[in-house]
Every structure is written in structure tokens, then in C-alpha cells.
C-alpha positions in Angstrom: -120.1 118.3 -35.4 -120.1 121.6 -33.0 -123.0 123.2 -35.1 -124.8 120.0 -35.2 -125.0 119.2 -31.4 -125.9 123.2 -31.1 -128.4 122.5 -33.5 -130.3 119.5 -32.0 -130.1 120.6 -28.4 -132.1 123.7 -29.6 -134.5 121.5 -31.5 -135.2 119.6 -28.4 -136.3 123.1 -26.5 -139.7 123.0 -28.6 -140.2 118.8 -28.1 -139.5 119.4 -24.6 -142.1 122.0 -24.0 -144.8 120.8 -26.7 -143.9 117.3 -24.8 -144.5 118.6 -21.3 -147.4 120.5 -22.2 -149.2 117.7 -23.5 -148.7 115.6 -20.5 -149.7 118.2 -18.2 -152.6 118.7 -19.8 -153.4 114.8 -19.8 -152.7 114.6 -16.6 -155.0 117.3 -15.3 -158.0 115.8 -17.8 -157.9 112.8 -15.5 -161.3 112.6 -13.1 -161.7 112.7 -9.7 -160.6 115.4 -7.4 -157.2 115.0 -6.1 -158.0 117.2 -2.8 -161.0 115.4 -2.1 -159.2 112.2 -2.5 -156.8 113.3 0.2 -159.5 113.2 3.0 -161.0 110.1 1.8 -164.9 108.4 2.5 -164.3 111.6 5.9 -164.7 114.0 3.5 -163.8 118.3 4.4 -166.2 121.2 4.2 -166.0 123.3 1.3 -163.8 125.7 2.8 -161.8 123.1 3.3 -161.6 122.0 0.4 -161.0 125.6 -1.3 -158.2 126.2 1.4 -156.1 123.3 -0.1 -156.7 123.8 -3.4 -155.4 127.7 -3.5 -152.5 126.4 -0.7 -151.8 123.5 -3.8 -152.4 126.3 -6.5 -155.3 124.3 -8.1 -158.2 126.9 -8.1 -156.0 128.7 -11.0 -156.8 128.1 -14.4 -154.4 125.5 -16.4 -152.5 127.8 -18.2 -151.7 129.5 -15.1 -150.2 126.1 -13.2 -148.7 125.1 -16.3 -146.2 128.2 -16.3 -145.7 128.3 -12.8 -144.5 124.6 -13.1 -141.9 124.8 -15.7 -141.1 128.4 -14.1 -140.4 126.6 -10.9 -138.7 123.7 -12.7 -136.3 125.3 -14.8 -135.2 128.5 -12.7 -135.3 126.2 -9.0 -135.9 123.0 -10.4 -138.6 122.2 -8.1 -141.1 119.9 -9.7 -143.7 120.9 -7.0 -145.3 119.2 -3.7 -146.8 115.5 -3.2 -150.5 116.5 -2.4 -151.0 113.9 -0.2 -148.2 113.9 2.3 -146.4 117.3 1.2 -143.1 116.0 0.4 -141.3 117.5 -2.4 -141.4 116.0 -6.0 -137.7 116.2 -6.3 -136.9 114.2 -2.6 -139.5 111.3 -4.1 -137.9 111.3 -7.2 -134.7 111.1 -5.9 -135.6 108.0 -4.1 -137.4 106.5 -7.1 -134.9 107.4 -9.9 -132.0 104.7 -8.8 -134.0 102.1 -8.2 -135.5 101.7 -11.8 -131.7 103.2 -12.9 -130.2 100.0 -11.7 -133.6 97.5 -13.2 -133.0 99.5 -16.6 -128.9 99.0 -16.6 -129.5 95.1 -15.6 -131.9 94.7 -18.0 -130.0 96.6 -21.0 -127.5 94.9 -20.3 -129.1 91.7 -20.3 -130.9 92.3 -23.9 -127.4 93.9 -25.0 -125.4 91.0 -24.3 -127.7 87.9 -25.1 -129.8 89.6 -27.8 -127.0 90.9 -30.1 -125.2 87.7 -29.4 -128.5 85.4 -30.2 -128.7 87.5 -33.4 -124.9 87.3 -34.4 -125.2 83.6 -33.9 -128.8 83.1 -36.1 -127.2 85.4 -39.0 -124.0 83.6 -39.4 -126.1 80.6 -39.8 -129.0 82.0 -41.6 -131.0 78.8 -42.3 -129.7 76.6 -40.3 -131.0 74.9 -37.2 -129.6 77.1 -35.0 -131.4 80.2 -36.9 -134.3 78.5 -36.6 -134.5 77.6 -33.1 -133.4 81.2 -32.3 -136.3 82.5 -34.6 -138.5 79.7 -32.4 -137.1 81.1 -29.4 -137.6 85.1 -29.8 -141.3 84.5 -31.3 -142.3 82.6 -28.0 -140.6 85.6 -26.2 -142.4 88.2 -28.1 -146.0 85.4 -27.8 -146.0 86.1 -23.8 -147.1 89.6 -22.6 -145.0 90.6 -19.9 -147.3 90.5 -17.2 -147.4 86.9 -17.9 -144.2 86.3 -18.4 -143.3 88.6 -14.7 -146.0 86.2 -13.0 -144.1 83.3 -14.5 -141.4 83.8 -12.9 -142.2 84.6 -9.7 -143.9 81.9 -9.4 -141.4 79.3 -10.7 -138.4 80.7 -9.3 -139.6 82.5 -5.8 -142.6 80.5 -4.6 -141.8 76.7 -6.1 -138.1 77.3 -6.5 -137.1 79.2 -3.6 -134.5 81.1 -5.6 -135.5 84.5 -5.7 -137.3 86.4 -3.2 -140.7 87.3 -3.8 -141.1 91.0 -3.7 -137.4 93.2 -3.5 -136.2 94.5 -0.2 -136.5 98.3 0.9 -132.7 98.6 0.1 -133.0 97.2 -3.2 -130.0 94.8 -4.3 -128.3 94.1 -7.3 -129.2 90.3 -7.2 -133.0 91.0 -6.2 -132.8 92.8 -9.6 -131.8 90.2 -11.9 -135.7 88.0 -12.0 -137.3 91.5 -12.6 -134.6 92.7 -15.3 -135.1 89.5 -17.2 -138.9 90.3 -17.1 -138.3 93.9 -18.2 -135.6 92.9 -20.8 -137.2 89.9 -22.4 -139.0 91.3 -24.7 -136.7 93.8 -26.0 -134.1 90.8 -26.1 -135.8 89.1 -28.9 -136.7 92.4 -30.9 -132.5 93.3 -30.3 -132.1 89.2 -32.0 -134.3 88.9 -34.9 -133.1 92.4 -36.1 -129.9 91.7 -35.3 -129.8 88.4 -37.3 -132.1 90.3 -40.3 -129.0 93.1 -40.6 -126.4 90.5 -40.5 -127.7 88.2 -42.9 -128.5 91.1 -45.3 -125.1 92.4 -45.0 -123.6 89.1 -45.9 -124.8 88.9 -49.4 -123.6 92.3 -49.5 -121.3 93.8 -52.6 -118.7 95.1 -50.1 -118.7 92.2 -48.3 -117.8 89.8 -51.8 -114.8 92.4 -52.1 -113.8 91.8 -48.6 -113.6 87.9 -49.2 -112.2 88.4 -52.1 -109.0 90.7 -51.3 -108.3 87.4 -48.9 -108.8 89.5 -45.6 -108.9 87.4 -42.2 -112.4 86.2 -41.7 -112.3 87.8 -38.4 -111.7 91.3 -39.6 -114.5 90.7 -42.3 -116.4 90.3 -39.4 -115.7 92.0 -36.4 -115.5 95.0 -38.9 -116.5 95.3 -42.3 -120.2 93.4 -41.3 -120.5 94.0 -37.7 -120.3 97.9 -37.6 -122.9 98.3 -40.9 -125.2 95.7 -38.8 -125.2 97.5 -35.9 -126.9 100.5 -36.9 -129.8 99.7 -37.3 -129.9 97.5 -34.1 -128.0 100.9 -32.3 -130.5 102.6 -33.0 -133.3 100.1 -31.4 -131.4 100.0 -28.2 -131.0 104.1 -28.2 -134.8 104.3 -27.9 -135.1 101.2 -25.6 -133.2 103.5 -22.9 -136.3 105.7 -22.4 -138.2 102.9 -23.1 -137.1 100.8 -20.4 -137.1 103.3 -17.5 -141.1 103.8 -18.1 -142.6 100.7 -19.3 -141.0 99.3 -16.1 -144.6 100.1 -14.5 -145.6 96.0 -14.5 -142.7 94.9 -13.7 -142.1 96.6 -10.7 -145.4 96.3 -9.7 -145.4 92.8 -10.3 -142.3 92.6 -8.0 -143.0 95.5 -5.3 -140.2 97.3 -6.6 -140.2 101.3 -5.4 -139.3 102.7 -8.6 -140.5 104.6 -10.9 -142.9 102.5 -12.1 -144.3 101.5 -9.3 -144.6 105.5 -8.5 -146.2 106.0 -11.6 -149.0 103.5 -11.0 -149.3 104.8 -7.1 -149.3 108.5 -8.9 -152.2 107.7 -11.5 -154.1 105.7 -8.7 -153.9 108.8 -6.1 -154.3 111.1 -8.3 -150.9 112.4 -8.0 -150.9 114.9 -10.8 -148.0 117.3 -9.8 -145.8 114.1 -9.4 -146.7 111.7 -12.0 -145.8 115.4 -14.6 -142.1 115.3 -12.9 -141.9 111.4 -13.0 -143.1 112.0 -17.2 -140.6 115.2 -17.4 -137.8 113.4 -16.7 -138.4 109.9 -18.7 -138.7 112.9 -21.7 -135.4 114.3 -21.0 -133.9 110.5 -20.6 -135.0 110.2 -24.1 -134.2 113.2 -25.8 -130.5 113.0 -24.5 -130.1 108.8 -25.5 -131.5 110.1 -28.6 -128.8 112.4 -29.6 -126.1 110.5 -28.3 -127.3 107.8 -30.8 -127.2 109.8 -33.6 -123.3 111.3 -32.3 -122.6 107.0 -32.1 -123.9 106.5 -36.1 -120.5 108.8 -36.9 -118.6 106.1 -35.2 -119.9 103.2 -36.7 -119.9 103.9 -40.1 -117.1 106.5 -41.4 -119.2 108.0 -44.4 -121.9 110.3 -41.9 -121.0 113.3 -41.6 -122.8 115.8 -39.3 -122.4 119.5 -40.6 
């Protein structure tokens, strides 16, 4: 297990830094002039202009800020300056990174809960009504893009409703969270039922599973055990991914809901210009997912007793 774990977190040295270099390098294709932008329809004078951009470090070439950015990042982890009101990368980020920490937990937990337990509940009783009203249910979820779906909902339950407040405070509450975690976790909810329900019913027709009835073992334990933990691969696996997933494609939702996350600092970021900080934002939504990732492949060993990692 030792010399595996050594083994993937040097594997994830070259995704990192092919990974990073690819987004800084998208990043800086983007038009428009980020130091122009600062001074906006005022304009500067070309010295001006020249000034800031050798203050920012933009009149070198790319391969030049590209090394000096992941210098800086891994020897003083500094991910750089804001270029339009000079704060540090890191300060933002630290400000950002909790908010859309707590949406992502409320919403995984959310999908966790009522997606593995709609898809328990349609594969026990694959064929039945309930499956098919589940089934029903998760294709209307996955029918209604999310935008629609966070719209929806703000407009039901905060502006007809009155339950929910329209846009989330400055000092961002659990509860103000739960309408835009539903938003965010919707989707993946139904995705976490229907495969879910696919595994379980699979399993159930199983060989292994025949021997299990058949040595008279508590239906329970045939269950909770011998189909639950082969089912849940697969759907581990999903989730794993979803992690990552979550924390960046929370972009529409918080937007939709004012939240000051990272989502929301990604949109400002791409809107401004903001190519120093939308590369930190990215860099650490890659390292969220190389990590999950690794831990879900460590969690495989637990659920089913036959992987081995050399």
C-alpha cells in the first residue's frame, strides 16, 4: 500500500504541472488587456501603461511568468497579486475557499444521502412503481439545466414563498446554504440514483448473491454487505470525482444566489480579466481533485477485500 501511495503522489507531479500549464496558458490567450481594463473608458498614457505591466510582471514573455508563478507558489506559496486592487491571491482565496467549502459539503451531502437512498430504494424494487417513479423523478432532474432549476427556486421559495432569502448574507450561514446546495446537488443526485439503482439491481441476479440466499444468511447481512459494498463502487467512485466537481461548477449557482465563493470569483475573475487569480482559483480546484482522487482509489481496498495495491 506504502509503494502505491508513493507511487501515485509522484504521478500526480507531471498532471499537476502539465494541468497548470495548460490553464495558464488559456488563461493568458483570453483578449483584452487586463491593465488597460484597470483604468477603464479614463484610459493611462503608454508609460503608464508599460509601468504596470513590468510592476505586474506582464511585459515578460509567457514562459517567463509561468515559472516565476509556480516558483513563487511552491517555494512561498504566493499565487501572486489581484491586478486590480493589489490584494494578494492567497488573502482572496482565503475568503472565497469556505464559502463554496460549506455549499460543496451541503450539497454532497445532500446527493449522498437522498441519491444513494433513492437508488437503494428503486433497485430493491427494480420494476416496480416505486422504480419507476424514481426513474420519472431523476430524468426530470437531469431535463432541467441548472440555471433553470437555481432560478426556480428562488423564485418559488424566496420571492412568492418568503422562505429563503434571496441572495446569501456577507457572513454566509449554514441555512442560507441549503436552496443553493439543492441547486448545486440536484443534478448529481439523480446521476448518484439511477447508478445506484443500475449496480444494485445488477448485483441482485448476481452468482454470489444466489449463494448468499442460499447458505440461509439474514437478509439484512445479504444486504448491508454482500450487495451494498460491490454496489457501491462504482457509485464511490462517481461521488470521488463529484468532490472537484462540485467546488467549480458552483459558478451558476453562486451567481444565481450572490454567493462570494469561488464561483462567483471565478465569473468576476474571467469578466475582469483577472488572470493571475482565476490560475490560483483553477490550481487549487486541480489539487482538490487529484487528492479526492487518490483517496477513492485507497477507499476501493475497503469496499471490496479482493484489491490489492502493490
Amino acid at each position: 500500500m506504502g509503494r502505491y501511495v508513493a507511487r501515485r503522489l509522484l504521478q500526480m507531479i507531471p498532471v499537476f504541472l502539465g494541468t497548470t500549464l495548460l490553464i495558464f496558458l488559456m488563461v493568458h490567450s483570453l483578449p483584452g488587456d487586463p491593465v488597460l481594463a484597470m483604468f477603464g473608458d479614463k484610459g493611462a498614457d503608454p508609460a503608464t501603461l508599460a509601468a504596470k505591466r513590468h510592476e505586474l510582471g506582464l511585459d515578460k514573455s509567457l514562459p517567463e511568468q509561468y515559472f516565476a508563478y509556480m516558483r513563487d507558489m511552491i517555494l512561498h506559496f504566493d499565487f501572486g497579486t489581484q491586478i486590480r486592487n493589489g490584494r494578494p491571491v492567497t488573502e482572496v482565496l482565503g475568503e472565497a475557499f469556505p464559502v463554496t467549502l460549506q455549499l460543496a459539503f451541503l450539497a454532497f451531502t445532500f446527493e449522498l444521502l437522498f441519491g444513494i437512498g433513492l437508488g437503494i430504494i428503486a433497485g430493491l424494487r427494480a420494476g416496480r412503481l416505486a422504480d419507476n417513479a424514481i426513474l420519472i423523478f431523476t430524468l426530470l432532474i437531469i431535463s432541467i439545466p441548472v440555471f433553470v432549476l437555481g432560478f426556480l427556486i428562488k423564485m418559488q421559495f424566496a420571492f412568492n414563498l418568503g422562505w429563503i432569502a434571496p441572495n446569501v448574507s456577507t457572513e454566509v450561514n449554514w441555512d442560507e446554504l441549503i436552496a443553493p446546495a439543492i441547486v448545486l446537488g440536484g443534478l448529481s443526485l439523480a446521476y448518484v440514483a439511477r447508478l445506484t439503482r443500475t449496480t444494485m439491481a445488477e448485483n441482485l441476479r448476481a452468482d454470489y448473491m444466489r449463494t448468499a440466499i442460499a447458505k440461509g444468511l439474514p437478509k439484512r447481512r445479504i444486504i448491508g454487505v454482500h450487495l451494498m459494498r460491490n454496489s457501491m463502487i462504482p457509485v464511490v467512485t462517481f461521488l470521488g470525482t463529484d468532490i472537484g466537481a462540485l467546488m467549480g461548477g458552483a459558478v451558476v449557482t453562486e451567481k444565481i444566489f450572490n454567493i462570494k465563493g469561488v464561483g462567483g470569483l471565478i465569473a468576476e475573475s474571467i469578466s475582469r480579466r483577472e488572470g493571475t487569480t482565476l490560475v490560483g482559483l483553477v490550481t487549487i480546484l486541480v489539487i482538490v481533485y487529484l487528492v479526492t482522487s487518490l483517496l477513492i482509489d485507497l477507499l476501493y481496498a475497503v469496499l471490496d477485500p479482493r484489491i490489492r495495491y502493490a
